[in-house]
C-alpha positions, -999 to 999 in steps of 0.1 A, spaced: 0 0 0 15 37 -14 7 65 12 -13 92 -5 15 121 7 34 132 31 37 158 57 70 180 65 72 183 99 102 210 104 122 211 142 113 251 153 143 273 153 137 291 184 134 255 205 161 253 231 191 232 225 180 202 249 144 206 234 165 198 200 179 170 212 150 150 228 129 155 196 161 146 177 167 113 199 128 105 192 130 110 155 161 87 147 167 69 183 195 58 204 222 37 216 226 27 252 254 7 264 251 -15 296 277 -35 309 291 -30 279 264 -42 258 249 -18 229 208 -20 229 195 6 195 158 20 200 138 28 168 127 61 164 100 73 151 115 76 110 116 40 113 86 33 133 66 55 111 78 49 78 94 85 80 123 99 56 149 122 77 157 148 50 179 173 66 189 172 108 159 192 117 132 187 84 114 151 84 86 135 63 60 115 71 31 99 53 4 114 59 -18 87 71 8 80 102 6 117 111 -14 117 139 6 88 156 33 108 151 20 142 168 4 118 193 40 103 202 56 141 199 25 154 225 32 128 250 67 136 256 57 171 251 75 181 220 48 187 199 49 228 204 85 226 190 76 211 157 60 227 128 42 211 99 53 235 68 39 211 41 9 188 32 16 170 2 -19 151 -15 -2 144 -47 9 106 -56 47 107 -49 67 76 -66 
């Protein structure tokens, strides 16, 4: 199944730096060593079916949007993001 568009979600400017960061580490995910084993968590670009275009520009299809803002609102990040673009046309 093809989404039907996508949705550029931009990271706002004027967000402090640690703001930055968390949304940055819930986009793409991390690495956590413990006893000095490496365990990755999945961020939301892979999760979602996402495409990271620059370090602070994202797209997202625009049927898995609301997930998306739902994750971003729980760990409440969503005031530091800004959707700039809604694309309806069929993208190949």
């Amino acid at each position: 199944m093809k989404p039907s568009g996508y949705v550029l979600l931009k990271v706002a400017q004027n967000a402090p730096r640690d703001v930055k960061i968390r949304i940055y580490k819930t986009m793409n995910g991390t690495v956590v060593t413990i006893k000095g084993k490496r365990y990755r968590s999945k961020g939301l670009v892979e999760l979602m079916d996402g495409i990271k275009i620059s370090g602070s520009l994202y797209a997202f299809p625009l049927e898995k949007m609301s997930k998306v803002m739902g994750e971003l609102s729980e760990r409440g990040l969503d005031t530091f993001v800004e959707i700039i673009n809604m694309c309806t046309c069929e993208c190949d």
